[in-house]
mmCIF file of the C-alpha atoms, coordinates in Angstrom:
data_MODEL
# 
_entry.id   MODEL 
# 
loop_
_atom_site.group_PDB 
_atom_site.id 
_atom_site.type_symbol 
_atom_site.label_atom_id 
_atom_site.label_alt_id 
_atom_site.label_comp_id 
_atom_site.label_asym_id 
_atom_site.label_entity_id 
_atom_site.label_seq_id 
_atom_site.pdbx_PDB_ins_code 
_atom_site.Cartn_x 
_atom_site.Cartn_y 
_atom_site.Cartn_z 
_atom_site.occupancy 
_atom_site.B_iso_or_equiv 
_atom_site.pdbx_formal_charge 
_atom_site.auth_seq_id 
_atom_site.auth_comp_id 
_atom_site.auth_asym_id 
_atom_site.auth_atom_id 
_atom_site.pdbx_PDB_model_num 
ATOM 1   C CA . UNK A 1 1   ? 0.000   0.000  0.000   1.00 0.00 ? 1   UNK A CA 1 
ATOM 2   C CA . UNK A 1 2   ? 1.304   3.487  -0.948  1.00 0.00 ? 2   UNK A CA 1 
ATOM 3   C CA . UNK A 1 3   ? 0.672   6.273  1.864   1.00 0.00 ? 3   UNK A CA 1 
ATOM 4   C CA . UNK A 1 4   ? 1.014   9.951  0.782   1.00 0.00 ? 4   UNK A CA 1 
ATOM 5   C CA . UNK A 1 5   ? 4.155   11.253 1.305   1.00 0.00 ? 5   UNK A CA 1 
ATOM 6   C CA . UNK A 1 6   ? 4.173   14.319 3.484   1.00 0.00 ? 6   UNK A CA 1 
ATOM 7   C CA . UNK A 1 7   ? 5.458   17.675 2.412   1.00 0.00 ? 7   UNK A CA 1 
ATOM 8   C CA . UNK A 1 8   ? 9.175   18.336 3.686   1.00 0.00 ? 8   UNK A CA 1 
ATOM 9   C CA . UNK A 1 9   ? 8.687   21.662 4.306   1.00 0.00 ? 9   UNK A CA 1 
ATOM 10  C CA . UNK A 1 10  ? 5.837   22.671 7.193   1.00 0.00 ? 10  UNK A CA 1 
ATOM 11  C CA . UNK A 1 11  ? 3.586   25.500 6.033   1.00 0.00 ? 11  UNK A CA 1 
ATOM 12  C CA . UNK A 1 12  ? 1.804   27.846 7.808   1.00 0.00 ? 12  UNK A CA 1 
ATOM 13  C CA . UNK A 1 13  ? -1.450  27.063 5.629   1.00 0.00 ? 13  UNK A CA 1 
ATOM 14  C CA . UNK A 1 14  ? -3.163  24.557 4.007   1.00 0.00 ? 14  UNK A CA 1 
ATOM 15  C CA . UNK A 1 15  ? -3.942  25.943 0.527   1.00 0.00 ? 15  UNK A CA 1 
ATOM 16  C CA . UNK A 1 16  ? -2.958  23.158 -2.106  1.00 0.00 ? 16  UNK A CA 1 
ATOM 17  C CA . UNK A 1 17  ? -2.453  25.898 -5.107  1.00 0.00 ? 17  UNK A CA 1 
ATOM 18  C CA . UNK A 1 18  ? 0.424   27.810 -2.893  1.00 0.00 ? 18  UNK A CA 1 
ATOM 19  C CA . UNK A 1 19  ? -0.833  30.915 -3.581  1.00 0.00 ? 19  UNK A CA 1 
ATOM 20  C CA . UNK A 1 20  ? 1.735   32.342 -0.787  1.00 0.00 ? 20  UNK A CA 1 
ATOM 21  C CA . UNK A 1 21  ? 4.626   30.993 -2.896  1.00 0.00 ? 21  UNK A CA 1 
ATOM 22  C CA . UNK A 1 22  ? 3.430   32.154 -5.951  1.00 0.00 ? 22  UNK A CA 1 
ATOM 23  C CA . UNK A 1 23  ? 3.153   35.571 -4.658  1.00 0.00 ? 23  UNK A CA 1 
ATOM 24  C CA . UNK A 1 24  ? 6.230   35.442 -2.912  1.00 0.00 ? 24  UNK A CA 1 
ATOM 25  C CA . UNK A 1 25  ? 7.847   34.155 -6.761  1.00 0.00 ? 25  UNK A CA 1 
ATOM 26  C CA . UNK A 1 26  ? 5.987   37.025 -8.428  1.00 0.00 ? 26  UNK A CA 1 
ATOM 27  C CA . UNK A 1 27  ? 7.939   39.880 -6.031  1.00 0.00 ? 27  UNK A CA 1 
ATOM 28  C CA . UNK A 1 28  ? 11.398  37.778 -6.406  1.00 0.00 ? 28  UNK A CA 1 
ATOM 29  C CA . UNK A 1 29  ? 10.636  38.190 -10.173 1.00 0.00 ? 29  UNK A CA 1 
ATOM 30  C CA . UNK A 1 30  ? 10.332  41.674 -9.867  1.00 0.00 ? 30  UNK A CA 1 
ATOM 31  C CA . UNK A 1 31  ? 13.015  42.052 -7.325  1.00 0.00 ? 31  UNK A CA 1 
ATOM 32  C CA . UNK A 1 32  ? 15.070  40.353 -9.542  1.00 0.00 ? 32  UNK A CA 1 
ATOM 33  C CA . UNK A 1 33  ? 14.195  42.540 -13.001 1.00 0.00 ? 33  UNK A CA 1 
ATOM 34  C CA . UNK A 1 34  ? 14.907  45.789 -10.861 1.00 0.00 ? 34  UNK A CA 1 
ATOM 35  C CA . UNK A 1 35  ? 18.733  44.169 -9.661  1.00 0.00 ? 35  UNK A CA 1 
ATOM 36  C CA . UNK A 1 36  ? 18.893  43.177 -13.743 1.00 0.00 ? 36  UNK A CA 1 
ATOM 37  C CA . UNK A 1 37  ? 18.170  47.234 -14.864 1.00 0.00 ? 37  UNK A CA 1 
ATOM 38  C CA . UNK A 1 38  ? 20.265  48.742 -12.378 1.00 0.00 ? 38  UNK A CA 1 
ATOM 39  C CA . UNK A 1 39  ? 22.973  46.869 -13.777 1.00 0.00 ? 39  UNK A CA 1 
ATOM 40  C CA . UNK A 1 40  ? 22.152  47.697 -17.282 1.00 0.00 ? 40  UNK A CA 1 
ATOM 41  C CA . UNK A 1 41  ? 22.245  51.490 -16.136 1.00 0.00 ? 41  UNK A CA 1 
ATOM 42  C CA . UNK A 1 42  ? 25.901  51.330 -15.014 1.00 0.00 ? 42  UNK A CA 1 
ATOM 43  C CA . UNK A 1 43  ? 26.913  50.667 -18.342 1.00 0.00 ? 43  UNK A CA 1 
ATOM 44  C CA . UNK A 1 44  ? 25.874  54.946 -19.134 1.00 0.00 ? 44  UNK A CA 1 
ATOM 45  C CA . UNK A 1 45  ? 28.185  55.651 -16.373 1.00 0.00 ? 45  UNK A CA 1 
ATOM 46  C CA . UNK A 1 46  ? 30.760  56.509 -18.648 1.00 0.00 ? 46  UNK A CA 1 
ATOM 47  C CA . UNK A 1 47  ? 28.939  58.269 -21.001 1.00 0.00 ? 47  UNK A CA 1 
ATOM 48  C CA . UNK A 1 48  ? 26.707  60.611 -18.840 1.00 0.00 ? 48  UNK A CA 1 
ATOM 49  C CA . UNK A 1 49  ? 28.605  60.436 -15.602 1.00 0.00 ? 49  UNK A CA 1 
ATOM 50  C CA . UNK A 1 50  ? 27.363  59.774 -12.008 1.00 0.00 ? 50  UNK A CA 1 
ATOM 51  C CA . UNK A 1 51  ? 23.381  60.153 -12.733 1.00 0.00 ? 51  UNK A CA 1 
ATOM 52  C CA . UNK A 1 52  ? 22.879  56.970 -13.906 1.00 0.00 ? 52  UNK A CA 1 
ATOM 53  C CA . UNK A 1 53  ? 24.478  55.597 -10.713 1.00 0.00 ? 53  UNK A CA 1 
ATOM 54  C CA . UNK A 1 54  ? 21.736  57.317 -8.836  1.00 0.00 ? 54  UNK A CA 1 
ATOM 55  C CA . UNK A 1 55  ? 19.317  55.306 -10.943 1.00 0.00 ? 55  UNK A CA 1 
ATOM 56  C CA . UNK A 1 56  ? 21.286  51.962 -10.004 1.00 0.00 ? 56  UNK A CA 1 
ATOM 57  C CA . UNK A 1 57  ? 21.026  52.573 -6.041  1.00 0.00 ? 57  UNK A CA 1 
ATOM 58  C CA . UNK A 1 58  ? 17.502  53.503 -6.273  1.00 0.00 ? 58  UNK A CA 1 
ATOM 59  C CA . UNK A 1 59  ? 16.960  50.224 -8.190  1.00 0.00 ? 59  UNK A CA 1 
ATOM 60  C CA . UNK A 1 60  ? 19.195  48.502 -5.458  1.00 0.00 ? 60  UNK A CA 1 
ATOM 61  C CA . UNK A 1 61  ? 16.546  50.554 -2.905  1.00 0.00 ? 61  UNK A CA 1 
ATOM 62  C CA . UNK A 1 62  ? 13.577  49.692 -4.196  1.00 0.00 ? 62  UNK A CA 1 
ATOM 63  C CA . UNK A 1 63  ? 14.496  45.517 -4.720  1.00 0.00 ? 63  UNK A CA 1 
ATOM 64  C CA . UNK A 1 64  ? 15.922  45.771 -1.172  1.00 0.00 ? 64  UNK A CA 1 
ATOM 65  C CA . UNK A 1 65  ? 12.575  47.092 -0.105  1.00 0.00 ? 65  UNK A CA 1 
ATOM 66  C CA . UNK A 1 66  ? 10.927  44.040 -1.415  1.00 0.00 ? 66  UNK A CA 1 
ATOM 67  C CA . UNK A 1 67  ? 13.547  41.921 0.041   1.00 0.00 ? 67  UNK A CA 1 
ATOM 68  C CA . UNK A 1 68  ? 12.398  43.295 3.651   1.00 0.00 ? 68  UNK A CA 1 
ATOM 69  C CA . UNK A 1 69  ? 8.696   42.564 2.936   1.00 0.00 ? 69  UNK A CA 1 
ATOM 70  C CA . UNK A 1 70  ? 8.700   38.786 1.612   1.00 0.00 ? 70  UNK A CA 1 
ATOM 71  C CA . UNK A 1 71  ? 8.413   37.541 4.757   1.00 0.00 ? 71  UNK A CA 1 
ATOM 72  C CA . UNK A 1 72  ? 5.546   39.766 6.185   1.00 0.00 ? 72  UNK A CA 1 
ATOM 73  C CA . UNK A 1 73  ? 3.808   39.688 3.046   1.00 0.00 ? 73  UNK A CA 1 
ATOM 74  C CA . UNK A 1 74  ? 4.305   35.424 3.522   1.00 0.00 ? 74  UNK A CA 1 
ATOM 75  C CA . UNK A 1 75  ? 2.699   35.565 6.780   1.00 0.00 ? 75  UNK A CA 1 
ATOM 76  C CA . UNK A 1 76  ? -0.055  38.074 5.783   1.00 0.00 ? 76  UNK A CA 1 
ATOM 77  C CA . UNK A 1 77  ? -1.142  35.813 2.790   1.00 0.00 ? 77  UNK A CA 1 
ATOM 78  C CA . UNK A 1 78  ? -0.824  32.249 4.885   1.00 0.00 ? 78  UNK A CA 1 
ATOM 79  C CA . UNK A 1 79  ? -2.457  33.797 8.095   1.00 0.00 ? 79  UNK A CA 1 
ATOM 80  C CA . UNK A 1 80  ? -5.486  35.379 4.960   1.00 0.00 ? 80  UNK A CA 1 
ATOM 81  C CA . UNK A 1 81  ? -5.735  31.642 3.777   1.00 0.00 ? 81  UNK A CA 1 
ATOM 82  C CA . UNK A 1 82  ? -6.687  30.271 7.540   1.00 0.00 ? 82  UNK A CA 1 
ATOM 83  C CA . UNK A 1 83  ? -9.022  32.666 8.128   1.00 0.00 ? 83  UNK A CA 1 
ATOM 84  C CA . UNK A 1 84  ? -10.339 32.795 4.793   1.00 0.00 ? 84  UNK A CA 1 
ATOM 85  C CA . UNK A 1 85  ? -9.756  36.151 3.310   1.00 0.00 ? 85  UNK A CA 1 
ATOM 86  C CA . UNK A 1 86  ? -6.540  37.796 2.012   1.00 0.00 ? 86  UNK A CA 1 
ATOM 87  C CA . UNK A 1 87  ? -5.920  41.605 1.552   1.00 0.00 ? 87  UNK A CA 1 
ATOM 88  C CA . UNK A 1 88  ? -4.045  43.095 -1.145  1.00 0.00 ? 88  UNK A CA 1 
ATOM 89  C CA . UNK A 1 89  ? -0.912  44.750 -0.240  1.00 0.00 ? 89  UNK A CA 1 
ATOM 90  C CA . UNK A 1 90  ? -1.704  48.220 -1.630  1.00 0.00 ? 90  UNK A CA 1 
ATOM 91  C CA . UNK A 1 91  ? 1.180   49.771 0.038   1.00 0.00 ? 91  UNK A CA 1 
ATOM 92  C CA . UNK A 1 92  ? 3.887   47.721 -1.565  1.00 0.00 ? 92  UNK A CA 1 
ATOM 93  C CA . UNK A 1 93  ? 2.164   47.380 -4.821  1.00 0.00 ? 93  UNK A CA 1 
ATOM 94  C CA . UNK A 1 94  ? 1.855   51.714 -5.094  1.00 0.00 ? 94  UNK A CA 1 
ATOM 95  C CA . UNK A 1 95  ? 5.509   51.744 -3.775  1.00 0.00 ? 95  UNK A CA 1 
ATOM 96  C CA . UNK A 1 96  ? 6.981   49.624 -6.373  1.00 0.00 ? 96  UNK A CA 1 
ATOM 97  C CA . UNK A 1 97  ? 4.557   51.059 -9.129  1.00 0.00 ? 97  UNK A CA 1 
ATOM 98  C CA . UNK A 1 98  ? 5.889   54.607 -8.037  1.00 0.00 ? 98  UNK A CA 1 
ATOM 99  C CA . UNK A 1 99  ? 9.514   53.394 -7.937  1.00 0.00 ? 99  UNK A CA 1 
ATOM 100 C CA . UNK A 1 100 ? 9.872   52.050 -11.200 1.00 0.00 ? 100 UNK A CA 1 
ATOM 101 C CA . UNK A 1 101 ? 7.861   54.698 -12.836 1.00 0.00 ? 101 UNK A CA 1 
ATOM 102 C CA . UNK A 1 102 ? 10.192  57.350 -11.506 1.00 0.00 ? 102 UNK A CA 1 
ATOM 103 C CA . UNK A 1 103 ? 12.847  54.655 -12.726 1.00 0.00 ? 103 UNK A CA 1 
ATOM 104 C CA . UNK A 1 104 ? 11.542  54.817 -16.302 1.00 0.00 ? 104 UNK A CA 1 
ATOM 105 C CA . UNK A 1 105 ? 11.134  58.700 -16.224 1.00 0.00 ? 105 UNK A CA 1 
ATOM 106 C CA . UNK A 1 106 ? 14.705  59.618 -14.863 1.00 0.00 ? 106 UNK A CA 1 
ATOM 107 C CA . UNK A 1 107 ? 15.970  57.148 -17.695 1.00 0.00 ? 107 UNK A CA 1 
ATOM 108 C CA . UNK A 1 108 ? 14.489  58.527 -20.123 1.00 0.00 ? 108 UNK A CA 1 
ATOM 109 C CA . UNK A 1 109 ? 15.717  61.687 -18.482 1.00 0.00 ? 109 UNK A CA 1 
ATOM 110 C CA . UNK A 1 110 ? 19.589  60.605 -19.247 1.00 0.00 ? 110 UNK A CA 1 
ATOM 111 C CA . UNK A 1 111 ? 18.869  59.480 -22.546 1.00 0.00 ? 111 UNK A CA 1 
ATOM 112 C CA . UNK A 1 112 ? 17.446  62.240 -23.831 1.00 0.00 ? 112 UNK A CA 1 
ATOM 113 C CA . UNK A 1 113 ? 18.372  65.361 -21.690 1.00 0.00 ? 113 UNK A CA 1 
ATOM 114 C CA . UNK A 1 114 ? 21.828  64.825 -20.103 1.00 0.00 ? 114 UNK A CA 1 
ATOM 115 C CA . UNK A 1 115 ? 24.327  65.913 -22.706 1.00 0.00 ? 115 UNK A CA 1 
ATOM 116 C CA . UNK A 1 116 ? 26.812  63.270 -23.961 1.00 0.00 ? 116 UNK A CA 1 
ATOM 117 C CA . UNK A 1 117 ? 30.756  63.295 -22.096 1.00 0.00 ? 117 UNK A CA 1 
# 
């Protein structure tokens, strides 16, 4: 007789879809496409001097910022599963959305306004 194997690693909820991991995956992703941009932005270093190294620490801010969060946002969404209703995190979703639109906008700022070394 086969018995279920049980999962190796305890969590705080019993939602078979994960939906705390996926979210957690989904911020990592985006963590991880801010680290990727600021290091494409060092590469204008040269070429328009120390304003695009701005734009590289607030990239390293902002995916730091969602570093600090994963594991309250973790808990939120496991302890919203138990109880049977999850709220959005509005704070961290405006804070990103902010961050990376003033990302975009200061970019475009160096490419087209910051004269040329």
């Amino acid at each position: 007789m086969h018995t279920p194997q049980e999962d190796p690693v305890p969590r705080p909820h019993a939602d078979p879809g994960l939906q705390p991991e996926r979210t957690t995956l989904a911020w990592n992703r985006t963590m991880l496409a801010l680290v990727v941009a600021g290091v494409l932005l060092l590469r204008w270093v040269p070429r328009y001097g120390w304003f695009p190294l701005g734009l590289t620490l607030l990239t390293a801010a902002t995916a730091l910022a969602i570093t600090a969060g994963q594991a309250r946002r973790y808990r939120r969404s496991a302890r919203g599963i138990r109880v049977g209703r999850i709220e959005a995190d509005v704070v961290g979703v405006l804070g990103t959305t902010a961050a990376v639109a003033l990302l975009g906008a200061l970019a475009l700022v160096v490419v087209v306004a910051l004269p040329l070394r």
